[in-house]
N, C-alpha and C positions, 0 to 999 in steps of 0.2 A: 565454850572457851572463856570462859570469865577469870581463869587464873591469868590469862595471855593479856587481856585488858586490861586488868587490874595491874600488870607490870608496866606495860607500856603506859598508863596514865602517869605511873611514877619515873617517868624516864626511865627504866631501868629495860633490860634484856632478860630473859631466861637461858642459861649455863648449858648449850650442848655439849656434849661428849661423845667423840667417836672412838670406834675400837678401830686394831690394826686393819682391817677389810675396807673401813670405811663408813662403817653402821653406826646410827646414834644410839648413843647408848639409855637404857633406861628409862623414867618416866617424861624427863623433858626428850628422849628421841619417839615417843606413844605423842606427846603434847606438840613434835613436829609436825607429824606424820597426819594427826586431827587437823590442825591449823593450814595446811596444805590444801587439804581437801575441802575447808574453809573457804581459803580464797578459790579454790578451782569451780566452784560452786558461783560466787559473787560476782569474778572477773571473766574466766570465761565462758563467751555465749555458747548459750545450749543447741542454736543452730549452726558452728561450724558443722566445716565438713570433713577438715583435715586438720590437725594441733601443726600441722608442720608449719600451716601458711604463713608468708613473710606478713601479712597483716596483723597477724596475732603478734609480732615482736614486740610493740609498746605494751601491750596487756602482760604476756609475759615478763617483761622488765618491770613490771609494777606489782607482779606476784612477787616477783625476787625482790625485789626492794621490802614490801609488807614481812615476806618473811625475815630477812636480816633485820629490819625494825623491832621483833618479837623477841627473836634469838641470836644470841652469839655462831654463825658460825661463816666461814673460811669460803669465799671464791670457789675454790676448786667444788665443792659442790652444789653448785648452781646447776652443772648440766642433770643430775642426779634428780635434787628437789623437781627442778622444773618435767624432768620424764617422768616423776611420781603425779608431778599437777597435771599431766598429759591424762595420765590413767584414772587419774580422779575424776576428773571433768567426764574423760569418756563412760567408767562406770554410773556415774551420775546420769547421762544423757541416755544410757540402758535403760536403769532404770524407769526415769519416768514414761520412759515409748513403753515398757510391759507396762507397767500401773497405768495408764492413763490412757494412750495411744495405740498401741497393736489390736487390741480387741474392735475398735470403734474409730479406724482410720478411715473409714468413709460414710462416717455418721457427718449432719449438719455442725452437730454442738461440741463437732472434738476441739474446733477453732477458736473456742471460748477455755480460757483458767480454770481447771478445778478448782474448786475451793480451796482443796487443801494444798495445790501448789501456793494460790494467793496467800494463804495465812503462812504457810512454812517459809514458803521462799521469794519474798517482797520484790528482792533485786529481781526476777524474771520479769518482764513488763510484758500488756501484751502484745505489743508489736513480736517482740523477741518470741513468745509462743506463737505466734502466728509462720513466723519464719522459722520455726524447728518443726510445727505440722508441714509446712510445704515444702522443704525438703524431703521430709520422709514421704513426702507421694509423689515424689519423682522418680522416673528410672533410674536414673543413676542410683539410689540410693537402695530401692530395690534387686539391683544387682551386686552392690556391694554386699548387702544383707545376707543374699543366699552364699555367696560368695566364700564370707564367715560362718556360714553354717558347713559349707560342705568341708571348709578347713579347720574347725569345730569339731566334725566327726570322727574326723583323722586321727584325734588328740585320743592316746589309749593311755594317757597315766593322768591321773588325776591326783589331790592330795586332801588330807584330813586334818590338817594343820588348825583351821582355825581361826580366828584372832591373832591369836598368837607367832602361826607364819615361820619362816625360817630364822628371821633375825631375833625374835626373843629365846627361840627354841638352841640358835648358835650360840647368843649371848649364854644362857642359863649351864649351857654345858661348858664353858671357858670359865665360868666362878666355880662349879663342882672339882673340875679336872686341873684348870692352869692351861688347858690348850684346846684348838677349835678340833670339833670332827672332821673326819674326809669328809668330804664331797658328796660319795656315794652314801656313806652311812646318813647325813640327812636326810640324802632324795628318799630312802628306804624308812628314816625314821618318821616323813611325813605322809606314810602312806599304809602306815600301819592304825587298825583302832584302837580305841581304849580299853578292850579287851585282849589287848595282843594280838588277835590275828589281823593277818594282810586284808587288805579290801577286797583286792583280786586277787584270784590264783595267780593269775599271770604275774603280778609283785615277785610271790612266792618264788616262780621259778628263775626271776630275776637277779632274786637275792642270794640263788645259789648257783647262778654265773659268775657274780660279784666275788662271790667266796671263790669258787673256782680261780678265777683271774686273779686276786688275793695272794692265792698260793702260787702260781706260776709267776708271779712278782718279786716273792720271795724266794723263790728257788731263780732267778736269776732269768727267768725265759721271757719274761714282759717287764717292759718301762716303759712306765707315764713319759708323755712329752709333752709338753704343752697343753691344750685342750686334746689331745689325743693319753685321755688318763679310763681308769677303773672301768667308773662310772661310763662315758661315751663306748667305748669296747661292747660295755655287757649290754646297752640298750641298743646297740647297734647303727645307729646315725649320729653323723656330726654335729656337734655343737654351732648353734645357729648367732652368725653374728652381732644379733641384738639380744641375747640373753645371755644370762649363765644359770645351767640347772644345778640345783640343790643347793642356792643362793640366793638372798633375798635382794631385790630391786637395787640397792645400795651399792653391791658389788661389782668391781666394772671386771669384763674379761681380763686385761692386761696388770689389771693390779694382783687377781687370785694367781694367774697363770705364769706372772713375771714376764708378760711378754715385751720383748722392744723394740718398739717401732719409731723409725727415723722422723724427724719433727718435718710436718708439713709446712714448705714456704707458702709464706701468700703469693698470691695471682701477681700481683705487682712486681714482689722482687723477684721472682722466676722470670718477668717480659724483661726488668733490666735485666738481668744475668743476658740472659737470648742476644738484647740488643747490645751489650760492653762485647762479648764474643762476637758477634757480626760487623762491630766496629774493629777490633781486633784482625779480626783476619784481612779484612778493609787496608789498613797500613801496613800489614804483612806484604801484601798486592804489591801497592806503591815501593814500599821500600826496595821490593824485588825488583820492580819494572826499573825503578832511576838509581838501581846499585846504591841504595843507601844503606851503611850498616848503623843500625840502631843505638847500638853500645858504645858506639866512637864517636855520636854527633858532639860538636863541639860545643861548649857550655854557652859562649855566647850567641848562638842557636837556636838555644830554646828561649821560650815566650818567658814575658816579664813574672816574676813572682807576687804574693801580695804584698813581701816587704817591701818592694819598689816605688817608689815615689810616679807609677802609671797609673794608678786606679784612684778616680777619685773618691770611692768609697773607701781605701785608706789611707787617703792624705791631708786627712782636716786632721789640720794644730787642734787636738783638747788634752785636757788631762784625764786621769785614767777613772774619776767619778763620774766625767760628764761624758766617757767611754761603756759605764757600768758594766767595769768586768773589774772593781776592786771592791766596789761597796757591795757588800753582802748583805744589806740591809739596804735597799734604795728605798726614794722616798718616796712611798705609792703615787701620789701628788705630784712627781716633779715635771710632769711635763702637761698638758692638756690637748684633744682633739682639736682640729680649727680646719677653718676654709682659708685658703690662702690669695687672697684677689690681688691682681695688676688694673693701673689706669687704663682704660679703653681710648687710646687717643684716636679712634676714627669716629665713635659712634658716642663719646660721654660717655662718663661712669665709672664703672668696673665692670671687671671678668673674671669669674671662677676659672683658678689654670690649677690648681690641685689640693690635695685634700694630705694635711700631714699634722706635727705634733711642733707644739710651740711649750718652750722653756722659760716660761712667765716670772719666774725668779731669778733671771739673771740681771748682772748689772753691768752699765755702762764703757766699765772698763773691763769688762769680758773681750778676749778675739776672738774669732772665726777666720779662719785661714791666715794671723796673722797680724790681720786689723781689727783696732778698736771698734764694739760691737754698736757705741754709741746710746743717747740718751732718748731717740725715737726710733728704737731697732730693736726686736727680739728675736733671736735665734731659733729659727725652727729647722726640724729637717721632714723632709716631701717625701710621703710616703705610698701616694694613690698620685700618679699624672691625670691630668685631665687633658691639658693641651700639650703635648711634647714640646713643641717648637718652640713657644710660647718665651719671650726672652725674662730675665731674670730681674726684679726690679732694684738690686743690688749686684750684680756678675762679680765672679770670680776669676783668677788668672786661669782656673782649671774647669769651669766651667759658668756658661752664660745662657743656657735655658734650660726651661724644665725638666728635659729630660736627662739632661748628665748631670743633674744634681742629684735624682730618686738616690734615697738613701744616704744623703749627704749632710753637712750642715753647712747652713747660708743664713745670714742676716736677710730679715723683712721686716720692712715698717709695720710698727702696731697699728698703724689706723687700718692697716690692710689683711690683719687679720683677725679671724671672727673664729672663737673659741665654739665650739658647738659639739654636740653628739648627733649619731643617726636619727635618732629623733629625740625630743623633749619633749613630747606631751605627756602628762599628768607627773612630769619629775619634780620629785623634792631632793634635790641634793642636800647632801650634809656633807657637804666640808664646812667647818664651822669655823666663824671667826672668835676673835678671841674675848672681843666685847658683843653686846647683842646690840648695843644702840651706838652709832655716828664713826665715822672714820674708821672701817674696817676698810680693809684690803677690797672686800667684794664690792663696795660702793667707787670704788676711783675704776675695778676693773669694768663695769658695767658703761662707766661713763669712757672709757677707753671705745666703748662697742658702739655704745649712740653717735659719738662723733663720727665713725664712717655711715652709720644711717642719717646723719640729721644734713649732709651735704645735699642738697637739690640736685646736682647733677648726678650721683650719685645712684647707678640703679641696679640693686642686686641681681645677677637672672640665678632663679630657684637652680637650685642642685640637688638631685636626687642621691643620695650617699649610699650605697649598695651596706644592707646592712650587714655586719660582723657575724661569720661560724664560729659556731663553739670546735674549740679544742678538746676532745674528747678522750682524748688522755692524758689530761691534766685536770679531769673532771671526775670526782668517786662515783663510784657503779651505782649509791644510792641516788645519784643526781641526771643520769645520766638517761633513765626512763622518759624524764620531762624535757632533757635536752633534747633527744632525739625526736620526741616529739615536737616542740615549736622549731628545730630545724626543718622536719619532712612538712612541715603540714602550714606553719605560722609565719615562716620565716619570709616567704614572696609573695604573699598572698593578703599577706595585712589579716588573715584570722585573727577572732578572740576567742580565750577560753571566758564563758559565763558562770559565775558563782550566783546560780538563782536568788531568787529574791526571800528573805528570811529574816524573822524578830533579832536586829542588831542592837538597835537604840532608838531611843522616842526619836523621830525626824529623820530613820536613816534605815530605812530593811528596802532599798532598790537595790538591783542587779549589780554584784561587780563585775568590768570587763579586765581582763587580766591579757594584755599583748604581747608579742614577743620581747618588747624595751624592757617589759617589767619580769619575765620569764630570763633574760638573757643576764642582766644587770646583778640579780637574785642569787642565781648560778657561779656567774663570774665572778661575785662577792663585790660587787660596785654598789654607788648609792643606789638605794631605793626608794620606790615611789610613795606615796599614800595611799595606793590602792593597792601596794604588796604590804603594808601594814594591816590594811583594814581585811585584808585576807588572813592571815594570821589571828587576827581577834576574834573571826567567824570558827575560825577552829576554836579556842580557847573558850568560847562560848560553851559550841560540843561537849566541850572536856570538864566545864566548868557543870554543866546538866548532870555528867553522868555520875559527877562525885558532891555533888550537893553544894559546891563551892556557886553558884548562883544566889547561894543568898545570902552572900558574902560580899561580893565583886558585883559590879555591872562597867560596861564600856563606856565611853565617848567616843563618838568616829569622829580623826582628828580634822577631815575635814571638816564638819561643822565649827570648828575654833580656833584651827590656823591661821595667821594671818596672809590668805593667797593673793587676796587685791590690792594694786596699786592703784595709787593719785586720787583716793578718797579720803573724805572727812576722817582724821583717826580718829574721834569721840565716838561718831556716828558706829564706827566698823566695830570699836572696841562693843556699844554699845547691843548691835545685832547680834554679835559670838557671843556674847553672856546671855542675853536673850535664850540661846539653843542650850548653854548648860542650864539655867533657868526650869526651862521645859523638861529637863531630865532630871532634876534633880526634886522636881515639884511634891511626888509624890516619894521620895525618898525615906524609906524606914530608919528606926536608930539598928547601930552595928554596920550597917550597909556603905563600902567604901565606893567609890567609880575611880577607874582606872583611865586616862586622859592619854593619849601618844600627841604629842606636839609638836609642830616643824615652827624653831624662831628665825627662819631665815637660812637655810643649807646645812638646818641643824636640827635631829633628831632629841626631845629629851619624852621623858614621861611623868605624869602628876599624877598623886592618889588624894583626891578629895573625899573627905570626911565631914561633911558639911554639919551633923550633929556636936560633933568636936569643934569643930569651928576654926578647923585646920587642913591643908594641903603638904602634903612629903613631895620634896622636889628632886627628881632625881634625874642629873646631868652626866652623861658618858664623859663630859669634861671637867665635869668637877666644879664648874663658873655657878656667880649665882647668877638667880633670873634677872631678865630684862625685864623695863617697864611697862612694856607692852604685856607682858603675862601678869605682872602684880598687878597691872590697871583692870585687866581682864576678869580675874578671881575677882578678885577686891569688888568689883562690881556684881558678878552675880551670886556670892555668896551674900551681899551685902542684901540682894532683890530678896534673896530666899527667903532671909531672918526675917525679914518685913511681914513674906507670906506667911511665914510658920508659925508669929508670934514667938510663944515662949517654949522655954520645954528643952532649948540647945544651949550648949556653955558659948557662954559671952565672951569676948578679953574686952580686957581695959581700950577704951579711946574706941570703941569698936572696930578693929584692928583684926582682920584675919591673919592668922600666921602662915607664914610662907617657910619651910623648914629644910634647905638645902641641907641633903640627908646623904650620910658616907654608901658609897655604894660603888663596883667595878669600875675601874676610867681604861677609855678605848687611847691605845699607843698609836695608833693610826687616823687617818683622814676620813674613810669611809666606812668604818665600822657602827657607827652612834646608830643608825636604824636597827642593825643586828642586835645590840646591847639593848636599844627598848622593847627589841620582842621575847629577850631571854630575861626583862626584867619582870615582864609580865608575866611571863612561862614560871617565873619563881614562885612570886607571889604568887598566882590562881594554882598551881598544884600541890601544895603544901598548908596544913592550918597554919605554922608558923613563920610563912613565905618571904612576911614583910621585915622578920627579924634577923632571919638568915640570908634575905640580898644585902644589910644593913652590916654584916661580919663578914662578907666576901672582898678581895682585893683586885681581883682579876677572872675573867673568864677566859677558859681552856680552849685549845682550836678543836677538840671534842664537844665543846659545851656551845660554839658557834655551829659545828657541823649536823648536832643534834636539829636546832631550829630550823635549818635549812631544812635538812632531812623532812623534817613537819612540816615545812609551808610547800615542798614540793611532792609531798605525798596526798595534803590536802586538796591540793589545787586540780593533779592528776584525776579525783574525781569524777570533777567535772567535764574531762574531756569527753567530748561526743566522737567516735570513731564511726 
């Protein structure tokens, strides 16, 4: 399959084409049908027992995902592909039991790898051949065995098709004629030789039933109905509801047949239906027993509406932005996660009473039901209760503890609230300020957070935050494989996926752990970490081996040169992270770029050092140039390099490395900038000309974001251990 590789390295698809049946068409539907049975081969194990089991879901959703990765084609055939992956896998697991196993199923040395599985088929490990010999020496599977032979035997038409099959043989006669054969003339046409005659007699006298019922069709005494057509008549038994005969696998009954069947409810909305009717007849009851007529009850009667000034979910004074049901564009940014603590007056301190979202950009003369919001107050609204009862440490006329507030908005002092996520380990957020050095916004908001830490009495108690599901439909079916995964498997359990250990960069081939924060975050399209960066690059490496681009590009992992430590020496720190490009860049060839991902503080950029050249291209999702902290950085270890390397690279004047803030896509939002450094390296490492054409582009497409995702959560699926 190297034409399928060679597409997908270039970002591109390969063009299915289906015909009216539903069959792809052509040589990209031969280049499906290979690819298929590709993945059915790599993905799943050779020891199931059944393609049906719910355990195989994630594996299958990772078939279907690889496949739409390859080719262009449409949802609707998913269930198709995947029952073709069904029959692959199973033909496949035939085979190797005759070639390998049925002869020598109670030999010592069946439970060792042929050779030529090892050399053919890597992905089988041998655990996994150990577990496809022991089930086939179990009963069960000895029973099934015979099982399939004696309903094997039964089977009296067989076909001579080929390779070729029903769908080339359908296809080829729709280009000769303009229209498909019956049904019956292919069952008959793939049963015949290439000599003309039938295989069996018994064909023969088939086909002159066929003929028979033909003419009594035409003279008006038989009609097709439905699966009760030609074909089923003259062979005598019904059409079996998992096939269609004289059709190739593609074809579904209801689509050949035109049948129509009523759209099945889910389980869900059938128990409500059940339970609105059993409440229904409920007030039927009543209204009978206490003579009430339903139709005449008097208006002011009935319960309050929402327009009604009763509910305090819709009686907070705002306007219709800080309602977001006018801004069509809201701003991803406008509100933030936080813990919401009250003073503990029995015990000192504080208390966690609940968990909601604070408005960190309002001001002063903001109201909240009214009143001015004030200059030590930020407007949140509580969206997790921790303690119902819990009083308000501002109360409203409409409400004065936690719980009639849920879903409300109330003024709360900032020192008492603590911005946070479900967890923050290994985060790099990027929302970026606007300068990278002194009096940003992040630096007052940070010292907002210390002041409720740095009080003595002051004692936080830990709060466990139930982490966030994914919305799964609101999530594309390519992302949806991995979400379902770190939902079922990562999401309460604290599991990692491991991206084993591999040649990343001098100082950095350990293990990535990849956790649900960074799996969830990724999905969700929120910042991401440095170790869904450095996951990305480990692909890009792959991609970079298989197209010769390695000796072009190499990485930096930007952990090695970020700046992650506080309240140390800056000289010292600048001087250690130059140190690590130093060491990467020691043995560095001429032509040879390295590719840098850098977090300056909640902000994603990326560097291509050329250290031959005697230059860096800086490329910022915002467009700013860099901070001192990165010129002081470069500036130092290109500066070590020249020392090391003597002569041989181009100098500049004043010995001065250039720092070249270079035109390139800028991110309209808060938390795109990590997206934008993985599609800027995606540019560069797949293209010779990579670095010229991110250098012409204006903008990336939400296709051209969806792409990378798509990659780092196809990559990453790998690695899971099931």
């Amino acid at each position: 399959m190297t034409r399928v590789h060679q597409v997908r390295t270039r970002g591109q698809r390969i063009e299915v084409s289906f015909d009216a049946k539903g069959q792809p068409l052509g040589k990209s539907g031969d280049e499906l049908q290979s690819w298929i049975g590709v993945l059915a081969r790599e993905h799943i194990p050779i020891w199931i027992s059944d393609f049906r089991s719910a355990d195989l879901a994630p594996r299958k959703e990772l078939v279907w995902m690889e496949v739409v990765t390859s080719f262009t084609i449409d949802e609707s055939h998913k269930r198709q592909v995947l029952k073709s992956c069904g029959e692959s896998a199973k033909g496949f697991r035939y085979d190797l039991y005759q070639a390998f196993v049925r002869d020598h199923i109670d030999e010592e040395n069946v439970w060792q790898r042929p050779p030529k599985v090892v050399h053919n088929y890597p992905t089988i490990t041998q655990e996994d051949w150990e577990k496809f010999i022991q089930y086939r020496r179990t009963p069960e599977f000895k029973r099934l065995s015979e099982q399939g032979s004696e309903i094997r035997k039964k089977s009296k038409y067989g076909s001579t098709g080929g390779r070729d099959g029903y769908r080339k043989r359908d296809q080829a006669h729709f280009e000769k004629t303009g229209k498909y054969a019956e049904r019956y003339e292919r069952w008959l046409d793939m049963r015949v030789k290439p000599d003309g005659q039938f295989k069996k007699e018994e064909f023969k006298n088939i086909a002159e039933t066929i003929e028979d019922i033909t003419q009594q069709e035409t003279q008006g005494s038989f009609e097709s109905v439905g699966t009760e057509d030609i074909l089923t008549k003259a062979l005598g038994n019904a059409e079996h509801s998992g096939r269609i005969r004289g059709q190739s696998k593609f074809v579904k009954q209801s689509q050949y047949f035109n049948l129509v069947r009523p759209p099945r409810e889910k389980d869900d909305v059938e128990d409500m239906k059940l339970k609105i009717a059993a409440l229904e007849r409920t007030v039927q009851e009543l209204c009978a027993k206490h003579g009430i007529n339903r139709e005449t009850i008097p208006e002011e009667m009935a319960g309050p509406t929402v327009d009604q000034h009763n509910s305090f979910k819709a009686s907070c004074t705002m306007n219709e932005k800080e309602a977001g049901v006018s801004d069509p564009n809201p701003t991803p940014n406008a509100s933030k996660e936080c813990q919401l603590f009250i003073p503990d007056l029995v015990n000192g301190g504080v208390v966690l009473v609940a968990i909601g979202r604070a408005y960190m950009d309002c001001v002063p003369t903001d109201t909240v039901h009214g009143n001015p919001l004030g200059e030590e107050n930020v407007r949140v609204t509580i969206t997790v209760p921790k303690i119902n009862n819990a009083l308000l440490p501002i109360p409203t006329n409409e409400a004065t503890s936690i719980e009639e507030a849920v879903g409300g908005f109330v003024a709360w002092p900032k020192t008492l609230v603590v911005q946070t996520s479900f967890s923050q380990a290994s985060k790099c957020p990027n929302r970026a300020p606007q300068r990278e050095a002194g009096g940003s916004k992040r630096t007052k908001k940070r010292a907002g957070r210390n002041k409720l830490k740095s009080q003595p009495e002051v004692e936080q108690q830990p709060a466990q935050e139930e982490p966030p599901s994914f919305d799964f439909d609101n999530i594309s079916f390519e992302l949806r494989p991995l979400a379902f995964y770190a939902q079922s498997s990562m999401r309460d359990d604290g599991t990692q996926i491991i991206c084993p250990q591999q040649h990343f960069v001098m100082g950095d081939d350990m293990p990535i752990y990849i956790g649900f924060e960074d799996v969830y975050h990724f999905i969700t399209f929120k910042e991401i970490s440095a170790n869904s960066i450095m996951i990305y690059i480990r692909y890009l490496v792959e991609c970079c081996a298989r197209t010769g681009m390695d000796q072009r590009f190499e990485f930096i992992s930007p952990g090695l040169v970020s700046p992650v430590q506080q309240n140390v020496d800056r000289a010292t720190y600048v001087r250690e992270r130059a140190d690590n490009i130093l060491r990467i860049l020691r043995n560095a060839p001429k032509g040879k770029r390295f590719l840098m991902p850098y977090n300056i503080g909640q902000h994603w950029i990326l560097a291509v050092i050329d250290p031959w050249d005697d230059s860096v291209m800086y490329f910022n999702p915002l467009g700013n140039e860099p901070g001192d902290d990165f010129k002081d950085l470069i500036t130092t270890a290109i500066n070590d390099w020249k020392v090391l390397v003597g002569s041989g690279m181009r100098q500049r004047r004043n010995w001065q490395t250039l720092i070249d803030t270079v035109r390139c896509p800028i991110q309209e939002g808060y938390v795109e900038c990590g997206y934008f450094v993985l599609a800027y390296m995606r540019e560069i490492t797949f293209t010779v000309d990579g670095l010229d054409v991110l250098q012409t582009k204006d903008f990336y497409t939400d296709a051209d974001m969806s792409l990378v995702r798509h990659e780092w959560a196809t990559f990453v699926m790998r690695f899971i251990q099931y």
